[in-house]
C-alpha positions as CSV (number, residue, x, y, z in Angstrom):
1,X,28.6,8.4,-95.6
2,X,26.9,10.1,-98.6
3,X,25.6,7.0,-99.2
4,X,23.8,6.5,-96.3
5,X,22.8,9.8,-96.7
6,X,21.6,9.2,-100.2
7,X,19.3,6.7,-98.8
8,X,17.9,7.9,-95.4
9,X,17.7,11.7,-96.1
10,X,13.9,11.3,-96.3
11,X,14.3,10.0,-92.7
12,X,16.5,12.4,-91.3
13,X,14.3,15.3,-92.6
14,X,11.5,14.0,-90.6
15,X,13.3,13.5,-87.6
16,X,14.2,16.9,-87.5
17,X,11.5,18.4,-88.7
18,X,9.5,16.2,-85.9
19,X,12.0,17.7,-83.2
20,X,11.1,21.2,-84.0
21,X,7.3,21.2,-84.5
22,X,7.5,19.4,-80.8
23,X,10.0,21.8,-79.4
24,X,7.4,24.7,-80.8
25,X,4.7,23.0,-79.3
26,X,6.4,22.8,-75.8
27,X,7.6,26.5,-76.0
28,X,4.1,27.3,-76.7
29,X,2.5,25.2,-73.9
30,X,5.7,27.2,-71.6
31,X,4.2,30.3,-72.2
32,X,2.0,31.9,-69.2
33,X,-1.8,32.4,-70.3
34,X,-2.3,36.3,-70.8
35,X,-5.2,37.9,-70.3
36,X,-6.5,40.1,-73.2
37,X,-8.0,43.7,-71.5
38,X,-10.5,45.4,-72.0
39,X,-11.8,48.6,-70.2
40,X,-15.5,47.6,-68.4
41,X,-16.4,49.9,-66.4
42,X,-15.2,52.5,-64.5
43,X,-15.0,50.4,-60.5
44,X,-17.2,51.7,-57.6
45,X,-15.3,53.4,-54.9
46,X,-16.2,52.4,-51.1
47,X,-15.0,52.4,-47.6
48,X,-15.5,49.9,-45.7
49,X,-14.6,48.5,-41.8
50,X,-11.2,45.7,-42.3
51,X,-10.9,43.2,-39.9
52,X,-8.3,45.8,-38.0
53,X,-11.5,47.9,-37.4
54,X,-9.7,50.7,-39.9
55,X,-12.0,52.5,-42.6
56,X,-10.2,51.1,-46.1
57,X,-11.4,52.5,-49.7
58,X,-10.8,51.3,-53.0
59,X,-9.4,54.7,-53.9
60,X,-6.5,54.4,-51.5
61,X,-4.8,52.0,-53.3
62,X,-4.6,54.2,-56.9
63,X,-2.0,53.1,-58.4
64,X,-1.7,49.5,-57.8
65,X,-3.5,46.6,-59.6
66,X,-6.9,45.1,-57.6
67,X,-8.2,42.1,-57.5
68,X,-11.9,42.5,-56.0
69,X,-13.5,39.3,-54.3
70,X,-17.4,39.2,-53.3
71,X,-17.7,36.5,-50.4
72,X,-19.3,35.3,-47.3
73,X,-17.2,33.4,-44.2
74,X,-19.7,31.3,-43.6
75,X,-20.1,30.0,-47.4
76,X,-20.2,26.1,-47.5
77,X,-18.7,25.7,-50.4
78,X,-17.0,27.8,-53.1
79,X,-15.7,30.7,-50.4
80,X,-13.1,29.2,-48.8
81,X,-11.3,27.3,-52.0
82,X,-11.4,30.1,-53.9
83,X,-9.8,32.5,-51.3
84,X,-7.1,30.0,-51.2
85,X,-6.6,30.4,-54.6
86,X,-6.1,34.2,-53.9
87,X,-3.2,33.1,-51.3
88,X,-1.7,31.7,-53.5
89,X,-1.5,34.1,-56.4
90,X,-0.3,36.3,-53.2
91,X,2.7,34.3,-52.4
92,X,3.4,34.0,-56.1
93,X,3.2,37.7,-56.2
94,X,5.1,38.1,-52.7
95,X,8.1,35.8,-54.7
96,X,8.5,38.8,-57.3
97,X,8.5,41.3,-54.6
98,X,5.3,42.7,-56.1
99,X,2.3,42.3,-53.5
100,X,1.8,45.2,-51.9
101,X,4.0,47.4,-54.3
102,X,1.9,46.6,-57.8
103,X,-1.0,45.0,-56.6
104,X,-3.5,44.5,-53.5
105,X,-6.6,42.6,-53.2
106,X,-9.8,43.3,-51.3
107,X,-12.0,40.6,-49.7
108,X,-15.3,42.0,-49.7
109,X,-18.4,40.4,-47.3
110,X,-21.8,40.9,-48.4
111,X,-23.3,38.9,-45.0
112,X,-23.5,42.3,-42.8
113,X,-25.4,40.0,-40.0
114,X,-22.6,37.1,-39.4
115,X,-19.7,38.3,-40.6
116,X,-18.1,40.5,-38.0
117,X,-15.0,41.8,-37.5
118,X,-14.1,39.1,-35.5
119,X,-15.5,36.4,-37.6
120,X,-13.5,37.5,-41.0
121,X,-10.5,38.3,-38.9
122,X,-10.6,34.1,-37.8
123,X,-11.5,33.6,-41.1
124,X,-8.7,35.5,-42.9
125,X,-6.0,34.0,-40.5
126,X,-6.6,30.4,-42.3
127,X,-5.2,32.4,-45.7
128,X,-2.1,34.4,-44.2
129,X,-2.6,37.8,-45.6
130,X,-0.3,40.6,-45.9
131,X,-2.0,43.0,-43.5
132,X,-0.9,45.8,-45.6
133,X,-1.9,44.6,-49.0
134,X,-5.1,42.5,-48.3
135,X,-7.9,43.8,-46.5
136,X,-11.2,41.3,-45.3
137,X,-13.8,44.0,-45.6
138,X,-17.5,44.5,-44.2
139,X,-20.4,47.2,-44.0
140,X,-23.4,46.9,-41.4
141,X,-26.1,47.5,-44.4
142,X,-26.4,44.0,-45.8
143,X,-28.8,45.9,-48.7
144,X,-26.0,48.6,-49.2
145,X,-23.9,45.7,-49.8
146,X,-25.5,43.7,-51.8
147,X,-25.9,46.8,-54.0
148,X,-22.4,47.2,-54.3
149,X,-21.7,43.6,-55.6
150,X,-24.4,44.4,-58.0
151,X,-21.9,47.5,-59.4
152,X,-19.4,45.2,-59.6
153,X,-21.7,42.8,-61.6
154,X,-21.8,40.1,-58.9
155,X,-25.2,39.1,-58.3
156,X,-26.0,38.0,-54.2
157,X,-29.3,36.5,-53.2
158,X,-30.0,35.6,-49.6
159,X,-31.8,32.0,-49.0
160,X,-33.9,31.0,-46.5
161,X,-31.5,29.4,-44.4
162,X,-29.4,33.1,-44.2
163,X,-27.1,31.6,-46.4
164,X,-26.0,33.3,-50.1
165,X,-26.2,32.3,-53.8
166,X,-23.4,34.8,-55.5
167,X,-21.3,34.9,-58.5
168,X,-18.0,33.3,-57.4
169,X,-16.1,36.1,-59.3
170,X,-12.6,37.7,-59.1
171,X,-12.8,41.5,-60.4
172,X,-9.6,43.0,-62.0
173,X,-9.4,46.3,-61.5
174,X,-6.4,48.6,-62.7
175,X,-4.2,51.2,-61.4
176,X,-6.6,53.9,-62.7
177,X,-9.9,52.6,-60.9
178,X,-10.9,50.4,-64.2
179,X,-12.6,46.7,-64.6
180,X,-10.8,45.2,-66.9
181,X,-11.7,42.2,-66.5
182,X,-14.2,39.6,-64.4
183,X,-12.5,35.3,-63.6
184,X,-14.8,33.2,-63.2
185,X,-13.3,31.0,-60.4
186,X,-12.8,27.4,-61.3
187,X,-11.1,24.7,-61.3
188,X,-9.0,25.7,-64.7
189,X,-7.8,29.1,-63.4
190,X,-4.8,28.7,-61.9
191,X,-3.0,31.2,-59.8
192,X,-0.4,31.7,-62.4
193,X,-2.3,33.3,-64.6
194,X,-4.1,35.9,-62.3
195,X,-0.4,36.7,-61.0
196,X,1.1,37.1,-64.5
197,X,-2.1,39.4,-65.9
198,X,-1.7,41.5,-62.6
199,X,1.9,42.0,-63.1
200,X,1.2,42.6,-67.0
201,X,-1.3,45.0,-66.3
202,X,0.8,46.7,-63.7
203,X,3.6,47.3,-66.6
204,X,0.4,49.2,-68.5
């Protein structure tokens, strides 16, 4: 046995040595993405009209962690995918018994014209939202509006077919009313991430 030893320690080093640099590599690639914070901005309070023709504000939810999305219903593209994406860090969330006790988002439309209580209420139904937890604003000033994204660094411009050009941005805002920071939404954020910086931040 020490002979074999003798002669294929070399080996057996490696081998080892191998298993452990891999098993720190998958322990690494195991780890959730965390977010690193930093304090924007102080957010813009509002109140706006939800689909259940309530007045909701920002400020209500004090306390809890935001996430803060800029849309349009009748968006032909980006909208709907990445509102999904926000159903899905939900139900993550919901798993942990955390949405609506550490966090709550807010769907906000800048399209004052089309997108009526009604027409964000059918739209909001394709995404299953806690009622409590996740409100699909409006406001009938589509300037007013537009100015608010602005605060919230989202940039909106109306086309001539009525449609929008926007920043496809999720805000995250924190318990005390603070941007801390802006996603931009594509196809390498995953849900996972959002739900783990929202519950990190939440532990702040």
């Amino acid at each position: 046995m020490s002979t074999f030893l003798s002669k294929h320690w070399f080996k057996l080093v490696t081998v080892v040595l191998l298993a452990i640099i891999i098993a720190l590599i998958v322990n690494q690639l195991n780890k959730p993405e965390i977010t690193k914070f930093t304090v924007n901005q102080e957010a813009t309070d509002f109140t706006l009209e939800n689909i259940d023709g309530r007045q909701v504000s920002l400020q209500e939810t004090d306390g809890k962690v935001r996430i803060v999305y800029f849309f349009f219903s009748f968006c032909p593209d980006v909208c709907p995918p990445t509102t999904f994406k926000l159903s899905q860090v939900q139900e993550i969330l919901q798993k942990k018994n955390a949405f609506g006790t550490k966090a709550a988002f807010y769907s906000v439309s800048f399209d004052s014209e089309r997108d009526t209580r009604e027409r964000l209420n059918e739209f909001a139904s394709y995404y299953n939202p806690d009622p409590e937890s996740w409100f699909f604003l409006r406001g009938d000033d589509e300037e007013a509006m537009k100015d608010l994204a602005y605060q919230y660094k989202i940039g909106v411009q109306k086309d001539k077919n009525g449609n929008f050009m926007h920043s496809n941005v999720f805000v995250l805002v924190d318990k005390q009313g603070n941007i801390r920071h802006f996603y931009l939404v594509d196809d390498d954020l995953t849900p996972e991430r959002i739900a783990n910086d929202i519950l990190a931040l939440s532990n702040e």
